[in-house]
C-alpha positions as a Markdown table, in Angstrom:
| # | Residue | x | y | z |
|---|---|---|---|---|
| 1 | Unk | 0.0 | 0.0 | 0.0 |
| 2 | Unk | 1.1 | 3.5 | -0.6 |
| 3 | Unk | 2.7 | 5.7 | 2.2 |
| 4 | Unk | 0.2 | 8.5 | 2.8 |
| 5 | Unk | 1.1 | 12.1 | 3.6 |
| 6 | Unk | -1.0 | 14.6 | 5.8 |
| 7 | Unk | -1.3 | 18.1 | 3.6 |
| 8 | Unk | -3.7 | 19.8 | 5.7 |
| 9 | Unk | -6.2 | 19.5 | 9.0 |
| 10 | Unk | -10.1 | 20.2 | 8.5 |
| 11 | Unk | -10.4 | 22.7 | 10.9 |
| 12 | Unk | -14.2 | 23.4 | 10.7 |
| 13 | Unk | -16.9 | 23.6 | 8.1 |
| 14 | Unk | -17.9 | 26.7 | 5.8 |
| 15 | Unk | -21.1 | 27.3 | 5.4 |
| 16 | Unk | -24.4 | 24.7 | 5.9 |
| 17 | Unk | -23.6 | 22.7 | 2.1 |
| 18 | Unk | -20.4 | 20.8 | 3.9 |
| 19 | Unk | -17.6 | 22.8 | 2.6 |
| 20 | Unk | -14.7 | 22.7 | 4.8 |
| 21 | Unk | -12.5 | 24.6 | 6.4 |
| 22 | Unk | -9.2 | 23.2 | 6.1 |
| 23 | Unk | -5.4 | 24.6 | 7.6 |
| 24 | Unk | -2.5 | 23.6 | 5.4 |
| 25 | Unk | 0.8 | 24.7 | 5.3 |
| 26 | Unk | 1.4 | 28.4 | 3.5 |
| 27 | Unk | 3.3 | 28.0 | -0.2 |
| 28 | Unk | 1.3 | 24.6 | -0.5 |
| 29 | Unk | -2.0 | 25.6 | -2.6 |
| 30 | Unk | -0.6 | 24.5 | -5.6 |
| 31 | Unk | -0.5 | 21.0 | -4.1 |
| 32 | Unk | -4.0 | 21.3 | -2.7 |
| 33 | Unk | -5.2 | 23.0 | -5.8 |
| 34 | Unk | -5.1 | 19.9 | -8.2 |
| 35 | Unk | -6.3 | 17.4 | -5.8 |
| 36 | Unk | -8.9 | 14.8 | -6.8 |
| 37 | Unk | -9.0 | 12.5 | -4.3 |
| 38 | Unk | -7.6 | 12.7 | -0.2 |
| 39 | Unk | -8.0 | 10.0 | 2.0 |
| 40 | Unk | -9.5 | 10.4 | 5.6 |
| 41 | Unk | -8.6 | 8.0 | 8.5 |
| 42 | Unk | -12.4 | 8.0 | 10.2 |
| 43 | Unk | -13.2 | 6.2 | 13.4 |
| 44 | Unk | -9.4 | 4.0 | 11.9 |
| 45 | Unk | -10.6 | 2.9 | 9.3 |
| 46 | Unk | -8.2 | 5.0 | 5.6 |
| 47 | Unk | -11.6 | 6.6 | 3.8 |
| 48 | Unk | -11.2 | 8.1 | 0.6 |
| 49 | Unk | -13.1 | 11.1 | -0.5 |
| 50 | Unk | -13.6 | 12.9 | -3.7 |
| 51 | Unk | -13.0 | 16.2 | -4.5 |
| 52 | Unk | -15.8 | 18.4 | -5.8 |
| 53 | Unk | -14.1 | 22.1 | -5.5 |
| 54 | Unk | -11.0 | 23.7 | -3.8 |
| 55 | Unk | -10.7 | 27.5 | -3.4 |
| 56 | Unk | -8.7 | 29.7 | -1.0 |
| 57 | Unk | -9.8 | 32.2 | 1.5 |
| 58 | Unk | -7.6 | 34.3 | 3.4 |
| 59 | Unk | -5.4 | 31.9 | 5.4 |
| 60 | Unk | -7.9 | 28.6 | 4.8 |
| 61 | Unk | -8.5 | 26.4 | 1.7 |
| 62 | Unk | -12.0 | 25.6 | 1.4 |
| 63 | Unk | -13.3 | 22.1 | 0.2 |
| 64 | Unk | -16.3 | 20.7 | -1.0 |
| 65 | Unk | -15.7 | 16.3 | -0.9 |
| 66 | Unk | -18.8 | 14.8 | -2.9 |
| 67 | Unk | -19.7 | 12.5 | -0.1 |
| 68 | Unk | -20.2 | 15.6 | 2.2 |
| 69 | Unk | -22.9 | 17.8 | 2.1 |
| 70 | Unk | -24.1 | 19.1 | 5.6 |
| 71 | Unk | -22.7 | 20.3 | 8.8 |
| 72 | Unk | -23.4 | 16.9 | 9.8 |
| 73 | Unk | -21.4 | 15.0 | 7.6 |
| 74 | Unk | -18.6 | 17.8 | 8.6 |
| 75 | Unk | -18.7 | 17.1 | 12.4 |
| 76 | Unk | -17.6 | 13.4 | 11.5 |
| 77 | Unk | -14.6 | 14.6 | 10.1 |
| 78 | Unk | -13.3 | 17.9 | 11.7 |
| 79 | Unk | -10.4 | 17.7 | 13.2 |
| 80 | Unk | -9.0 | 15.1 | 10.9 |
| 81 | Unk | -5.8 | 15.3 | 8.6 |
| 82 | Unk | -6.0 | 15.0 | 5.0 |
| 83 | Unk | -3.7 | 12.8 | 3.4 |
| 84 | Unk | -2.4 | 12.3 | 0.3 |
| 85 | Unk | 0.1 | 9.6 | -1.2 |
| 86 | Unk | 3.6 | 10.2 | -0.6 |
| 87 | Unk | 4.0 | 9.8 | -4.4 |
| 88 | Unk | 1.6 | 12.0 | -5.9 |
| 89 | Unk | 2.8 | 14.5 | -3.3 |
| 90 | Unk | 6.4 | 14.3 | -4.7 |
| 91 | Unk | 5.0 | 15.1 | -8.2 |
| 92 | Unk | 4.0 | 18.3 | -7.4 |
| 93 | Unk | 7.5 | 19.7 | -5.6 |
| 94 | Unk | 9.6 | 21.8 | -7.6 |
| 95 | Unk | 13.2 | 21.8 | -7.4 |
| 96 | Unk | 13.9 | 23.2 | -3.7 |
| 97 | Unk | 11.1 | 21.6 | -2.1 |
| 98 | Unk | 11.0 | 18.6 | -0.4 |
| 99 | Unk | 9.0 | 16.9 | 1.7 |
| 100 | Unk | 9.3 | 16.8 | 5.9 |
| 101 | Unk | 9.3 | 12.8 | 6.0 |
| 102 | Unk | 12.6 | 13.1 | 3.7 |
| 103 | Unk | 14.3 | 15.3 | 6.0 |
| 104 | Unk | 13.6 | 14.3 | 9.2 |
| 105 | Unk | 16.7 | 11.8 | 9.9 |
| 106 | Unk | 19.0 | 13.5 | 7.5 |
| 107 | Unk | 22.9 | 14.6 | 8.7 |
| 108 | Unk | 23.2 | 17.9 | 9.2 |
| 109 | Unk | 26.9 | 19.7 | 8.0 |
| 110 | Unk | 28.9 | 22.5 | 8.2 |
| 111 | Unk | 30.7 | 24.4 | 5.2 |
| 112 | Unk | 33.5 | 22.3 | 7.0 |
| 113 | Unk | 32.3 | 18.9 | 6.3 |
| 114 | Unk | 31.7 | 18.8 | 10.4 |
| 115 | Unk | 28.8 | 16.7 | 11.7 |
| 116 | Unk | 26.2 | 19.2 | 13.8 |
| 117 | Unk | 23.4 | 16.5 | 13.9 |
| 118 | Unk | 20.8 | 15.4 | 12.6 |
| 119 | Unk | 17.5 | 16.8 | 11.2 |
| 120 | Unk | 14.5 | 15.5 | 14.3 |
| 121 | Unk | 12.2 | 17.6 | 13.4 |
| 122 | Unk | 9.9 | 20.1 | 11.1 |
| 123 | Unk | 8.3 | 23.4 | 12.4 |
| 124 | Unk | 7.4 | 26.7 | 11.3 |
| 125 | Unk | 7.3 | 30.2 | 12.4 |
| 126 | Unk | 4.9 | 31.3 | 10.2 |
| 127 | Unk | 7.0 | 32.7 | 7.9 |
| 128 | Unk | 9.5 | 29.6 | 6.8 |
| 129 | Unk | 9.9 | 26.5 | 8.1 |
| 130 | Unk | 12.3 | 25.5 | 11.2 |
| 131 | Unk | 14.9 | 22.7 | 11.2 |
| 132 | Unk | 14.8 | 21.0 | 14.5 |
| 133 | Unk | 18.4 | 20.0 | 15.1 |
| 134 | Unk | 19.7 | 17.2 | 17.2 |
| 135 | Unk | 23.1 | 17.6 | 18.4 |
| 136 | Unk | 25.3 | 14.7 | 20.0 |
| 137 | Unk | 24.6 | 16.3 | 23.4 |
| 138 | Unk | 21.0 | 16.1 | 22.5 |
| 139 | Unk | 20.8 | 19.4 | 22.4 |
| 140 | Unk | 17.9 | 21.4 | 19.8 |
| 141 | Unk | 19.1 | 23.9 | 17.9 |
| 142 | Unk | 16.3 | 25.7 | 15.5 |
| 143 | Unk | 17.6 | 26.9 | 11.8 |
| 144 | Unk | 15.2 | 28.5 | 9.9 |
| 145 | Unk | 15.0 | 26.7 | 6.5 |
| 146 | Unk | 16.0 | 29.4 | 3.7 |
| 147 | Unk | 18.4 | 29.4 | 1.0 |
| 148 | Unk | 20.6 | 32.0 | 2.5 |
| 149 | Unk | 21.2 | 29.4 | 6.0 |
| 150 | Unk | 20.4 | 26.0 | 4.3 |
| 151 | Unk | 22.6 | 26.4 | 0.9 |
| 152 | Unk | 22.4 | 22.5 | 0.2 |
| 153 | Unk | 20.0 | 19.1 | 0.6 |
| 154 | Unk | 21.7 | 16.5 | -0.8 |
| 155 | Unk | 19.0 | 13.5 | -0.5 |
| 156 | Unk | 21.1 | 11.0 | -2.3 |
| 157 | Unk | 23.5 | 11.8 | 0.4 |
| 158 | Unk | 21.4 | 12.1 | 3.3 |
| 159 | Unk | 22.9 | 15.1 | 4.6 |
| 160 | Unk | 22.1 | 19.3 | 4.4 |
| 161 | Unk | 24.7 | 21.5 | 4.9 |
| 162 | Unk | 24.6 | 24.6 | 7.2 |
| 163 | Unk | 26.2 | 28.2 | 7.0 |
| 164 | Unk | 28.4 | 28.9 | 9.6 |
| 165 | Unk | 25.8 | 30.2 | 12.4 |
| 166 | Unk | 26.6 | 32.0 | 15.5 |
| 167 | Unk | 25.9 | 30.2 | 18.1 |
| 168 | Unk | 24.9 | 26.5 | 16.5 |
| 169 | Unk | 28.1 | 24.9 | 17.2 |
| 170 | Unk | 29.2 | 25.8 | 21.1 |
């Protein structure tokens, strides 16, 4: 079976016709924009659900599944992540994205070559998303995940390399 993604949370519904309100992470719409078909773990039990229409309002993407149509229907699945396959998700990155399951575990370098640890976790401030770096003291160290701090992913090679940052490295 596929490996399965979460892209988004349905936070609440929209109106009384079972549009929901769904939170997702900011710079994604493009990968909710084209979806089809998400699957929905209810009750445990992997329920997939068709896509009727996806629009965005202010900080929200708002989705109307075919098999939901009142408030009802909405309360079954609030709070519930939507999930895609890892595979169709991959389709839609361009060439410096990448996906939080193929980080987390990664090496983390310095210009130097110079293990700092290793990629734990994901987060985000808001406006970019935070490495969460294990060092060998288990000590977390948070990077912010730009260009200008985070120069190089090299998935074939497990690792990311760091600029020099004050502080990272005591």
């Amino acid at each position: 079976m596929d490996e399965f993604i979460s892209i988004g949370k349905i936070l609440n519904f929209h109106g009384i016709k079972g549009e929901v309100k769904v939170g997702y992470t900011k710079g994604k719409e493009r990968q909710i924009e084209g979806l089809k078909k998400v699957m929905i773990t209810v009750n445990g039990e992997n329920t997939f659900f068709n896509i009727s229409s996806v629009r965005f309002h202010k900080q929200f993407a708002l989705i109307k599944f075919k098999e939901v149509n009142s408030i009802n229907d909405v309360e079954k699945i609030k709070g519930l992540d939507i999930k895609i396959s890892k595979a169709d998700a991959e389709k839609n990155l361009d060439e410096d994205e990448f996906l939080v399951s193929d980080l987390v575990g990664m090496d983390v370098l310095n210009k130097d070559g110079e293990k700092i640890g290793v990629i734990s976790n994901i987060g985000s401030n808001g406006v970019s998303e935070l490495l969460e770096i294990t060092d060998a003291n288990k000590k977390i160290h948070l990077v912010p995940f730009v260009k200008a701090l985070v120069p190089v992913v090299n998935t074939e090679k497990n690792q990311i390399i760091v600029n020099d940052i004050e502080g990272l490295i005591e």
